[in-house]
N, CA, C and O of each residue as an XYZ file, in Angstrom:
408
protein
N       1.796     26.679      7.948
C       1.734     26.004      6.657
C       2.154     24.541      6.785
O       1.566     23.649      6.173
N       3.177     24.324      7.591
C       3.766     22.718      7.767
C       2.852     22.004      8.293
O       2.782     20.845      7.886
N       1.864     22.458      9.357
C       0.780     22.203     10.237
C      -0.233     21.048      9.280
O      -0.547     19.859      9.318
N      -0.489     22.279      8.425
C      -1.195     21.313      7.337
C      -0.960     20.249      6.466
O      -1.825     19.468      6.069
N       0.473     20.228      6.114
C       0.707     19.014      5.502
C       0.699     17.799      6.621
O       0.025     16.821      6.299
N       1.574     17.731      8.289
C       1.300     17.109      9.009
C       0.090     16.661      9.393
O       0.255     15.706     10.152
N      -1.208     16.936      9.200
C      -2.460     16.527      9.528
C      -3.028     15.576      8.341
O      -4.006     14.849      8.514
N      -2.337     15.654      7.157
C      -2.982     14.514      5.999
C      -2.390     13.375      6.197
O      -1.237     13.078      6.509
N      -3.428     12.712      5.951
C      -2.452     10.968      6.818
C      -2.162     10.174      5.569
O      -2.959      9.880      4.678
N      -0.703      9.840      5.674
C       0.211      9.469      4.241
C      -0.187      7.804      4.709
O       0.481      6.976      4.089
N      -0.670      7.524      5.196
C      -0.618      5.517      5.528
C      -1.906      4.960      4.728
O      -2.886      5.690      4.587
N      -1.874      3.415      4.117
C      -2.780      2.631      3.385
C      -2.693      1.384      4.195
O      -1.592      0.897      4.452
N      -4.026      0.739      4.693
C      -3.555     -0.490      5.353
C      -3.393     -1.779      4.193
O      -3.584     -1.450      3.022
N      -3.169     -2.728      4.377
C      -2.714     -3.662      3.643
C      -4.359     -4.395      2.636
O      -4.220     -4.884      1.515
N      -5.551     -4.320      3.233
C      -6.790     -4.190      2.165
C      -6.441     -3.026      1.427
O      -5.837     -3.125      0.359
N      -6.821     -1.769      1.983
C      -6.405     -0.988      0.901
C      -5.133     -1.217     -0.428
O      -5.278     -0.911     -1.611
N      -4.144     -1.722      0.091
C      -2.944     -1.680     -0.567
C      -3.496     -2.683     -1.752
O      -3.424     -2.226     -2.893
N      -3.962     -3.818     -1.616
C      -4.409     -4.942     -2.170
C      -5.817     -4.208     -3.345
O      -5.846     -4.481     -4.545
N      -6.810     -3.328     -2.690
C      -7.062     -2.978     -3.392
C      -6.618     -2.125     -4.397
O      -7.155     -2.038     -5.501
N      -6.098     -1.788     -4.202
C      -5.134     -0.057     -5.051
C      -4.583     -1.090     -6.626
O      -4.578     -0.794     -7.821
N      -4.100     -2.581     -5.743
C      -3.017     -2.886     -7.193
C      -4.218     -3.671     -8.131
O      -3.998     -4.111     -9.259
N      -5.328     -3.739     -7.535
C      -6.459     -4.578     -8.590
C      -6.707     -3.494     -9.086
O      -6.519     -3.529    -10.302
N      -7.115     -2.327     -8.646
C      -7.700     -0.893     -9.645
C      -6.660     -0.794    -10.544
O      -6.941     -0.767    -11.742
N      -5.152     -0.718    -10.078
C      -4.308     -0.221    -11.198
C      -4.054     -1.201    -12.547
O      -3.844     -0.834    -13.703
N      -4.121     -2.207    -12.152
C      -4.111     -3.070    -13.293
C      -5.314     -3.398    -13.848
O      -5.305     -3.664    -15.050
N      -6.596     -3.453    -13.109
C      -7.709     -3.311    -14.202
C      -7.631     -2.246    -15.351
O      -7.816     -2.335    -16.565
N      -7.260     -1.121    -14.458
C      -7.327      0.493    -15.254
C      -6.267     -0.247    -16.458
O      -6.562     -0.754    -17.540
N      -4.985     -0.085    -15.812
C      -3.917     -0.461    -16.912
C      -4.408     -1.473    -17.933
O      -4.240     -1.124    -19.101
N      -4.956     -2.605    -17.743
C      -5.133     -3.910    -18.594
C      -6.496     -3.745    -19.531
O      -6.730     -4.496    -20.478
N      -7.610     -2.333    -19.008
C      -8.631     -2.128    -20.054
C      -7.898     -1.156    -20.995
O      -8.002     -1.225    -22.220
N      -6.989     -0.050    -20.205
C      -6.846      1.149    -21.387
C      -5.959      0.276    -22.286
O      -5.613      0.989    -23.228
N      -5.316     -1.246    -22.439
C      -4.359     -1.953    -23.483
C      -5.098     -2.336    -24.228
O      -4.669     -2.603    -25.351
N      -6.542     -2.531    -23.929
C      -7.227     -3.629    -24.880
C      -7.726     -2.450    -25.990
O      -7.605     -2.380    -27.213
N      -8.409     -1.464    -24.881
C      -9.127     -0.245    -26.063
C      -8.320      0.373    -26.766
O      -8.811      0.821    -27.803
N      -6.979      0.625    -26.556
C      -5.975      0.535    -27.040
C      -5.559      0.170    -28.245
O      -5.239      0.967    -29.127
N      -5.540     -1.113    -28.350
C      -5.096     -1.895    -29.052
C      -5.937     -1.691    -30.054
O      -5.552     -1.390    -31.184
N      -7.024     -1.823    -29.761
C      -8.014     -1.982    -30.590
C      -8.690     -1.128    -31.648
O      -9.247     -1.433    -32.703
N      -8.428      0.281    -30.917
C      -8.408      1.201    -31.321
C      -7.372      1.825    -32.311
O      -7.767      2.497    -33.264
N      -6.079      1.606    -32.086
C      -4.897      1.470    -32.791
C      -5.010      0.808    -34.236
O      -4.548      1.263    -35.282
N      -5.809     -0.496    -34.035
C      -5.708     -2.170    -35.311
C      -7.472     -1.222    -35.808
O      -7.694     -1.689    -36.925
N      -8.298     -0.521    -35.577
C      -9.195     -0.428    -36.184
C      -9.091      0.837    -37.078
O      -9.579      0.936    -38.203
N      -8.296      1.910    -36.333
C      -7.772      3.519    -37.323
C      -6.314      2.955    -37.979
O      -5.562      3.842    -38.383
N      -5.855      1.565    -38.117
C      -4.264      1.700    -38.190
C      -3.453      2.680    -37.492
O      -2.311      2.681    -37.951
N      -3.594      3.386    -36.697
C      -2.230      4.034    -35.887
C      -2.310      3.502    -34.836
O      -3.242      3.261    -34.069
N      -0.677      3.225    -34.832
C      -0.014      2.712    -33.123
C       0.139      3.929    -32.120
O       0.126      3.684    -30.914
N       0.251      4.942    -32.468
C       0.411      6.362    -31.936
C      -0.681      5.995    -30.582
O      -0.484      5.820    -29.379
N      -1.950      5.982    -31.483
C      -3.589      6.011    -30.439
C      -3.409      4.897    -29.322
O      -3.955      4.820    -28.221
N      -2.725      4.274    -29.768
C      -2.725      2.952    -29.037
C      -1.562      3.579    -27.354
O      -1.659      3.675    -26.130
N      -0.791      3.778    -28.235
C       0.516      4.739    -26.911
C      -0.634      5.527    -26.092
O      -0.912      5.202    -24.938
N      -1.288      6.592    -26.771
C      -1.931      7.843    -25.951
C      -2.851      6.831    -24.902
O      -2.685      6.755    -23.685
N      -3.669      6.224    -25.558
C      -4.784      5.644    -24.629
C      -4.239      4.472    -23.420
O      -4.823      4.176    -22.378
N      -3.250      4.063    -23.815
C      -2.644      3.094    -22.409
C      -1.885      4.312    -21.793
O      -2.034      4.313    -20.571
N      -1.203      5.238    -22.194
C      -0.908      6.511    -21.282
C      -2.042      7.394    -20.466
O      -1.918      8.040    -19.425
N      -3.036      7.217    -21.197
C      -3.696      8.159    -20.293
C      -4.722      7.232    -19.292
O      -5.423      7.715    -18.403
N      -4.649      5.903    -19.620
C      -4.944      4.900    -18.592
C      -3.978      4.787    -17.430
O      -4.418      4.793    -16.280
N      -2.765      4.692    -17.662
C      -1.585      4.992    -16.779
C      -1.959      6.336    -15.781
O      -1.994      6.222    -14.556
N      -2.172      7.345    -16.336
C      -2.256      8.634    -15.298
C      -3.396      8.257    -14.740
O      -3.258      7.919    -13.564
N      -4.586      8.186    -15.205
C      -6.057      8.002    -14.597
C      -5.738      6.929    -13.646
O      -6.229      7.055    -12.524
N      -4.816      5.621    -13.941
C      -4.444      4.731    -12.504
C      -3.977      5.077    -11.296
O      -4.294      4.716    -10.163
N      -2.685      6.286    -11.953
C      -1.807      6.363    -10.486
C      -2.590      8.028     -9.986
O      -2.065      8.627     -9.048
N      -3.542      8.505    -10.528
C      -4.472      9.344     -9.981
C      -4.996      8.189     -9.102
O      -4.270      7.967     -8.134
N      -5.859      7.565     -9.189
C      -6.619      6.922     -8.232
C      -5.689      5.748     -7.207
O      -6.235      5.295     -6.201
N      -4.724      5.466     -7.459
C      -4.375      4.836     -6.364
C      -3.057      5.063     -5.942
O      -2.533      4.322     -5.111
N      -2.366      6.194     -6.529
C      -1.470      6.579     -5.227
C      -1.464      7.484     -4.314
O      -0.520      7.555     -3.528
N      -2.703      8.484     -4.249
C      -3.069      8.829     -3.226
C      -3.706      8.025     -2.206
O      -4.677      7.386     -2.609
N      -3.338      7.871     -0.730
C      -3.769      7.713      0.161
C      -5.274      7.976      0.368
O      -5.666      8.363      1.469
N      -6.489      7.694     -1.082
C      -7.918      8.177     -0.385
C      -7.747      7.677      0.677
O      -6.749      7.083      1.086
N      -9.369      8.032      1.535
C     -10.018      7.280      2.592
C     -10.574      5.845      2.526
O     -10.800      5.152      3.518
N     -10.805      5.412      1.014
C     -11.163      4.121      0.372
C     -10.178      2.937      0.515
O     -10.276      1.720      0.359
N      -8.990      3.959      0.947
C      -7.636      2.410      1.283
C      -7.544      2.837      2.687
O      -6.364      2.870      3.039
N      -8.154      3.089      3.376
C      -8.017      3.421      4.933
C      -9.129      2.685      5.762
O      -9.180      2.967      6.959
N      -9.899      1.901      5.331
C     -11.068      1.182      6.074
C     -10.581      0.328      7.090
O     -11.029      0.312      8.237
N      -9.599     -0.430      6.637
C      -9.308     -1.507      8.145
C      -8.441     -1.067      8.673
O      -7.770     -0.768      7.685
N      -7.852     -0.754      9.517
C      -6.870     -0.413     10.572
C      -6.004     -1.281     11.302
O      -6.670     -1.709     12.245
N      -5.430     -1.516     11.320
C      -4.484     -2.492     11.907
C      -4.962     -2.275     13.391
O      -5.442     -1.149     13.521
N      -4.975     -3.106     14.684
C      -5.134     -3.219     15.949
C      -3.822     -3.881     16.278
O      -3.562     -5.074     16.117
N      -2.856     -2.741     16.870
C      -1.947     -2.967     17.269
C      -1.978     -3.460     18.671
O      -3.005     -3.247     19.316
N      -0.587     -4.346     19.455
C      -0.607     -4.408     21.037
C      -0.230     -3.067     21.339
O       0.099     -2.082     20.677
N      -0.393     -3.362     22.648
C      -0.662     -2.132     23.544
C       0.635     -1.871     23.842
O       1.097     -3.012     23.858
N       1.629     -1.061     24.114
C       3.121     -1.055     24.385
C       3.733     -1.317     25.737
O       3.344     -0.450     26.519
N       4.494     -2.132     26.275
C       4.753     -2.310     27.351
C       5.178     -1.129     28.333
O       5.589     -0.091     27.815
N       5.100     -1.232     29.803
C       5.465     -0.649     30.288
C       6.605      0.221     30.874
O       7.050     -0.504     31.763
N       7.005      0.852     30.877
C       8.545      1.298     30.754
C       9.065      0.820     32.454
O       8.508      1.339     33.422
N      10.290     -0.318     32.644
C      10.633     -1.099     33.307
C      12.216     -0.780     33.371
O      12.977     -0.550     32.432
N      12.490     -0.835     34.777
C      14.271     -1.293     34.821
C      14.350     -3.063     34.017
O      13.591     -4.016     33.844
N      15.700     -2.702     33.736
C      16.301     -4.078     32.853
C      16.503     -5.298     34.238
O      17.075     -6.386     34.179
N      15.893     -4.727     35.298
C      16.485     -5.811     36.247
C      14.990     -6.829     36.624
O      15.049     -7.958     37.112
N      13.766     -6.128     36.270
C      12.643     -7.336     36.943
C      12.385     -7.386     35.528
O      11.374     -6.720     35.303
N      12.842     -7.867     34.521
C      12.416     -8.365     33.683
C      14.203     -8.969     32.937
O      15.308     -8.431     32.867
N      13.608    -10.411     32.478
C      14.880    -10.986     32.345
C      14.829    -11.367     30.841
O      13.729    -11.283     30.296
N      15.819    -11.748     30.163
C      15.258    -12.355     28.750
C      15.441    -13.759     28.703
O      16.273    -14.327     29.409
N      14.698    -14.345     27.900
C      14.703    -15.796     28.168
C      15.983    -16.326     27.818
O      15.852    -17.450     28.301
N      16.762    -16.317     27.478
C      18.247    -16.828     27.990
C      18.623    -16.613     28.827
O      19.613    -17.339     28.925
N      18.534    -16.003     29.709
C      19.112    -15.585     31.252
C      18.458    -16.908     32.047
O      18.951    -17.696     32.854
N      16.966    -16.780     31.382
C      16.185    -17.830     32.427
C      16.843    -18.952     32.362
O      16.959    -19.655     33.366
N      17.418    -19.324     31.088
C      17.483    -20.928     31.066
C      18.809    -20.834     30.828
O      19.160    -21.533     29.878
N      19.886    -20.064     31.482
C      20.689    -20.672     32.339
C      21.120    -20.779     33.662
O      22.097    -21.244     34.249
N      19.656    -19.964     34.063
C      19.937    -20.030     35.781
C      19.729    -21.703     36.212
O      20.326    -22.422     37.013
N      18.389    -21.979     35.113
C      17.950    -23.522     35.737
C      18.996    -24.652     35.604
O      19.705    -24.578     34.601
N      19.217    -25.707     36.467
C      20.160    -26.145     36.233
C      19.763    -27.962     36.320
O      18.871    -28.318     37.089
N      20.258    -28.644     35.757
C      19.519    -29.933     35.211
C      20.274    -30.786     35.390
O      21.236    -30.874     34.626
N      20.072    -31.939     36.717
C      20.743    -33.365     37.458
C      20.841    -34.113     36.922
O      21.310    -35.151     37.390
């Protein structure tokens, strides 16, 4: 059973991420207007609450799951160095105080 939750991949790369917050605030910033509007045309503020609420869920439905739609670019990471004794590899302060200057 754990198997399966380990195989769904919880990561968004940073396009994705960028996209996710334009969907949520489009979503969020239309369900205010119909909202609103809807509210000032029946007089109740009530309608106005429900419909930016259920714009709210319909947002964080679509963008806080990890789709595959925020997974397109991938980061290209470096390659990881080689696993080395601490002795042939020095850090650059070591270097520059071996050198010594006349």
């Amino acid at each position: 059973m754990l198997s399966i939750f380990n195989s769904i991949p919880t990561h968004m790369d940073y396009k994705g991420q960028k996209l996710a917050e334009q969907i949520f605030q489009g979503i969020i910033l239309a369900s205010a207007v119909i909202g609103f509007a809807y509210g000032l045309i029946i007089e109740q503020f009530g309608w106005t609450v429900y419909i930016v609420l259920g714009g709210f869920a319909v947002s964080c439905l679509l963008t806080l799951p990890p789709w595959p739609m925020y997974r397109q670019n991938p980061l290209s990471w470096q390659p990881a160095l080689p696993e080395t004794t601490g002795e042939t590899l020095q850090k650059p302060q070591e270097n520059l105080k071996k050198k010594k200057h006349k």
